[in-house]
Biotite code that builds the C-alpha atoms (Angstrom):
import biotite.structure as struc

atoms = struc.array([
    struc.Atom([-26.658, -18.735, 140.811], chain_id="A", res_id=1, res_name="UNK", atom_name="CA", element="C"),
    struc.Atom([-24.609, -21.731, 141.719], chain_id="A", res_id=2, res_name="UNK", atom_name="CA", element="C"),
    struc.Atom([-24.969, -22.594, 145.689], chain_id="A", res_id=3, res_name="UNK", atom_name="CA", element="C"),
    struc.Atom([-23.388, -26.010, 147.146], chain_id="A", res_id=4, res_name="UNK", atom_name="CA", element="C"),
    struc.Atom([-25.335, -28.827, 148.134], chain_id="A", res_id=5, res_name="UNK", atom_name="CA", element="C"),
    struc.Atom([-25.107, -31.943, 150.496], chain_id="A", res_id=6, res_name="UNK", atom_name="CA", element="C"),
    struc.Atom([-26.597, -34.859, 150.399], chain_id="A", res_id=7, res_name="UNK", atom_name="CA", element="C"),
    struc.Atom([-27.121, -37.393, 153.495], chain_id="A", res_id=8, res_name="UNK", atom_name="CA", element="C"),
    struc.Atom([-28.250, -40.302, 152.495], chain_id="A", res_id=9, res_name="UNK", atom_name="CA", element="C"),
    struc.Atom([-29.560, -44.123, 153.881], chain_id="A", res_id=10, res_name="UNK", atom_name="CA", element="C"),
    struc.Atom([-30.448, -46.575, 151.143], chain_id="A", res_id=11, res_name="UNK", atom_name="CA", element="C"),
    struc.Atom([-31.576, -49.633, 152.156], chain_id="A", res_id=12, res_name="UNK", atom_name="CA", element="C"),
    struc.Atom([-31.922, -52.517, 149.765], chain_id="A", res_id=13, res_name="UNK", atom_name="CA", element="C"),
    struc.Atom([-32.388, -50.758, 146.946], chain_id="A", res_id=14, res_name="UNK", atom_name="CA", element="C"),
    struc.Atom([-29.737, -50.167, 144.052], chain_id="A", res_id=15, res_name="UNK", atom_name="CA", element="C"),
    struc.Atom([-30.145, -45.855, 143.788], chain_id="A", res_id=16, res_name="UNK", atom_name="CA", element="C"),
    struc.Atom([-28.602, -42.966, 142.741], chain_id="A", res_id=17, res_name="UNK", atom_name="CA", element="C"),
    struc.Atom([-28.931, -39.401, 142.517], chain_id="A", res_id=18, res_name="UNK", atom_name="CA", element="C"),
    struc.Atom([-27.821, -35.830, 140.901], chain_id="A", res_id=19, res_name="UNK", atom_name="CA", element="C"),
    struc.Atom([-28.737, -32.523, 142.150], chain_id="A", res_id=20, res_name="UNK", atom_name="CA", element="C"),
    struc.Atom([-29.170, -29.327, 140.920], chain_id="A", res_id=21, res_name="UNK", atom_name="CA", element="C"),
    struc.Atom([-29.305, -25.407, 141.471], chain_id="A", res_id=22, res_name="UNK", atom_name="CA", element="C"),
    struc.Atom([-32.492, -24.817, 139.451], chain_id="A", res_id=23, res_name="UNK", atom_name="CA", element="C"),
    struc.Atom([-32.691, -21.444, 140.618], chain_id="A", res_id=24, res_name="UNK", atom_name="CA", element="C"),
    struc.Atom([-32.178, -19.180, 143.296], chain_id="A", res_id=25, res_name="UNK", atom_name="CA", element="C"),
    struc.Atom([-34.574, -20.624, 145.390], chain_id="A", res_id=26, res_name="UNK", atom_name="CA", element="C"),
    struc.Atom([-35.645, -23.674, 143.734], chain_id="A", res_id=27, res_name="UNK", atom_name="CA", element="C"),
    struc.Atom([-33.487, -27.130, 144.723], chain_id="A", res_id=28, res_name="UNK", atom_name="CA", element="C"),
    struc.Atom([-33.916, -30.445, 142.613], chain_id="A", res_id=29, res_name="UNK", atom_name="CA", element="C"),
    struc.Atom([-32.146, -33.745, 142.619], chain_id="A", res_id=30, res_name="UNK", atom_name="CA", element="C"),
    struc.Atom([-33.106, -36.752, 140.196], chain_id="A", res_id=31, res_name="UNK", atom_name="CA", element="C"),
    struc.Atom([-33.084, -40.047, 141.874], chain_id="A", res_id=32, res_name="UNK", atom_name="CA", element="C"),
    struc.Atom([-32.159, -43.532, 139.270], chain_id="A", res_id=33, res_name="UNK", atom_name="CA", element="C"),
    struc.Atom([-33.246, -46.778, 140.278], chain_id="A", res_id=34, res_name="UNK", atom_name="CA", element="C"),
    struc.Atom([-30.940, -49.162, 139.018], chain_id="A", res_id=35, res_name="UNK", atom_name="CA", element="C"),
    struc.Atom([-31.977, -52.375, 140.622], chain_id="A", res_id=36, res_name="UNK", atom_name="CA", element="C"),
    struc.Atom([-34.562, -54.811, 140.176], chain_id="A", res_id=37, res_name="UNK", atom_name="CA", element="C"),
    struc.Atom([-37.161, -53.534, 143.178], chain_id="A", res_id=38, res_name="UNK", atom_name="CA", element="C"),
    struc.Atom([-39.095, -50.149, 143.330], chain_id="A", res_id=39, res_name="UNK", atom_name="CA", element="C"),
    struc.Atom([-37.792, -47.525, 146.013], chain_id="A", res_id=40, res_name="UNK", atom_name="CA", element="C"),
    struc.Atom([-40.022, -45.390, 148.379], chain_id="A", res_id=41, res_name="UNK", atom_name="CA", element="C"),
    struc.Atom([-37.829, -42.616, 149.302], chain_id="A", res_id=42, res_name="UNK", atom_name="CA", element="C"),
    struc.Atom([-38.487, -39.538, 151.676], chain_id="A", res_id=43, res_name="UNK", atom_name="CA", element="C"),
    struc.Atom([-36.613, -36.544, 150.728], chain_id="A", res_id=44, res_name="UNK", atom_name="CA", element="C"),
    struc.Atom([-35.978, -33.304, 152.633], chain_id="A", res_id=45, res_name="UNK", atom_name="CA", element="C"),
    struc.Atom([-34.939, -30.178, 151.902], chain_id="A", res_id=46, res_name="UNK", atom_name="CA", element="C"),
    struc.Atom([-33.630, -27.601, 153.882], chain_id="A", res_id=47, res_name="UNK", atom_name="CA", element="C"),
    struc.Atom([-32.466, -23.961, 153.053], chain_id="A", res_id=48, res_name="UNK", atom_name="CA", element="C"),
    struc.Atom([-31.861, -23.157, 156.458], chain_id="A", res_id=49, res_name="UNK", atom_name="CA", element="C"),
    struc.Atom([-34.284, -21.040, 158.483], chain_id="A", res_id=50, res_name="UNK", atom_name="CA", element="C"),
    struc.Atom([-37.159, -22.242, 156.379], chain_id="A", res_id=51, res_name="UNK", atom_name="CA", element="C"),
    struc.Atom([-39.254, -25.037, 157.078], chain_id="A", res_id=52, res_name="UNK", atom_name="CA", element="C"),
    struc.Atom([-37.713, -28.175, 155.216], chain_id="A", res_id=53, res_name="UNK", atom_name="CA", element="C"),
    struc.Atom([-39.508, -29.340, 152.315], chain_id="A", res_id=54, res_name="UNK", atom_name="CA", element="C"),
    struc.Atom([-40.695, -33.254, 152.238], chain_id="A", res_id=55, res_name="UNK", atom_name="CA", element="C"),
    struc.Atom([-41.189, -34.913, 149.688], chain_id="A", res_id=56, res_name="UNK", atom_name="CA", element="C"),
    struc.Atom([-42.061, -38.649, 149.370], chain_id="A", res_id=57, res_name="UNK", atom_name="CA", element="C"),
    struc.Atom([-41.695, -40.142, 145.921], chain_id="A", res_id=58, res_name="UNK", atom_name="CA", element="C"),
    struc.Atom([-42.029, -44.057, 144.701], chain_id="A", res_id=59, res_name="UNK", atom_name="CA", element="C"),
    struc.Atom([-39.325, -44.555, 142.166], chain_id="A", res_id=60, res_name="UNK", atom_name="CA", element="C"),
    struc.Atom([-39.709, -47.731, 140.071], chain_id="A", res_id=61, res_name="UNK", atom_name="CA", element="C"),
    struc.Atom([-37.472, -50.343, 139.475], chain_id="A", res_id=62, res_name="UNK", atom_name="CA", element="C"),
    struc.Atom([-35.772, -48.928, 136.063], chain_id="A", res_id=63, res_name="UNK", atom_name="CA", element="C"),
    struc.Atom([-36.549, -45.449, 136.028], chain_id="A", res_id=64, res_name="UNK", atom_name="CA", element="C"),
    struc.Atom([-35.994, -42.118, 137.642], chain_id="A", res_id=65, res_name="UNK", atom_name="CA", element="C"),
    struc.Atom([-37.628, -39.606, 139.098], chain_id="A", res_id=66, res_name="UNK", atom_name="CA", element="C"),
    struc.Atom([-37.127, -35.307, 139.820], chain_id="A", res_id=67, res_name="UNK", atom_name="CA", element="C"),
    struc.Atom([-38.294, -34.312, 143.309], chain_id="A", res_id=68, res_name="UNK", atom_name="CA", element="C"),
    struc.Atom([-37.751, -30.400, 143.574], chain_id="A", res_id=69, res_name="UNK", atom_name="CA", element="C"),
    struc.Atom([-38.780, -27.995, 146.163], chain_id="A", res_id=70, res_name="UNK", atom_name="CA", element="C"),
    struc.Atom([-39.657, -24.061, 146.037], chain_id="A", res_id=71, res_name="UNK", atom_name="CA", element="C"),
    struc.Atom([-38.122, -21.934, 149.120], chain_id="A", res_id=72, res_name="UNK", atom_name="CA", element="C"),
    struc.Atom([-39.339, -18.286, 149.714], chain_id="A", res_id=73, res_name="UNK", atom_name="CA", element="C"),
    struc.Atom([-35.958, -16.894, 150.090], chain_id="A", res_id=74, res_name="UNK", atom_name="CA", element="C"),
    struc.Atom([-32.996, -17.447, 148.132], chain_id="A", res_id=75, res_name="UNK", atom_name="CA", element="C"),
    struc.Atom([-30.779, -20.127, 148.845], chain_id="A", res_id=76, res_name="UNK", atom_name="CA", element="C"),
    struc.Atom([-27.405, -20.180, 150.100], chain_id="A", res_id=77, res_name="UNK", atom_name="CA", element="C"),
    struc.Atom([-26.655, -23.621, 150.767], chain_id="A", res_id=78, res_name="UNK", atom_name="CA", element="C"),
    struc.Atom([-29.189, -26.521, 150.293], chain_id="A", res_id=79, res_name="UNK", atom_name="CA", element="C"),
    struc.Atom([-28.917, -29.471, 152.573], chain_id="A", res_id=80, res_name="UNK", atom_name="CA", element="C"),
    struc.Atom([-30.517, -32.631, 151.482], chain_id="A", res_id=81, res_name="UNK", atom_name="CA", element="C"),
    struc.Atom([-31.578, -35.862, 153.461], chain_id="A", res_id=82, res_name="UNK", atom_name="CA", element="C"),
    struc.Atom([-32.810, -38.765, 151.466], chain_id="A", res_id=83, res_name="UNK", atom_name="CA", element="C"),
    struc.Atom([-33.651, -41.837, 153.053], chain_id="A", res_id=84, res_name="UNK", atom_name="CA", element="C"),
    struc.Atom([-34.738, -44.996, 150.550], chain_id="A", res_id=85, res_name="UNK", atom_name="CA", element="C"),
    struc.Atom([-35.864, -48.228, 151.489], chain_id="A", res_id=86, res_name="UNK", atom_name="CA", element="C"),
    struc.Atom([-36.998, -51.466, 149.012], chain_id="A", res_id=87, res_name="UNK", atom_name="CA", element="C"),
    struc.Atom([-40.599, -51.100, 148.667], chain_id="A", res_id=88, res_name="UNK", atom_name="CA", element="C"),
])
């Protein structure tokens, strides 16, 4: 079930990081942590490929973290992710 994933990423002023996983065969996750002192809005998109990419945009408080997943039709082979986090 295992497919690779990349992650491009712009964090701006904000103290963040992530994890992601292969839920399933055509579900992608990744858990953002907020480790500073400021909440983070954060866009995040998902692409599978010849799908349309999944957005998501998620506040993630100052202290806490938060899953942002995304459902594809067809089963993924490699998931790229763009996540793009600013101070809020």
């Amino acid at each position: 079930m295992a497919y690779p994933i990349d992650v491009e990423k712009t964090i701006d002023g904000v103290k963040l990081d992530y994890t992601t996983y292969d839920t399933d065969r055509d579900i992608g996750s990744i858990n953002l942590n907020n480790y500073g002192e400021v909440a983070a809005q954060c866009k995040v998109t998902m692409r599978n490929g010849p799908e349309a990419p999944r957005v998501r945009r998620v506040q993630v408080p100052a202290k806490k973290s938060v899953d942002v997943t995304a459902k594809f039709n067809r089963e993924i082979i490699k998931l790229r992710i763009t996540l793009a986090c600013s101070a809020q």
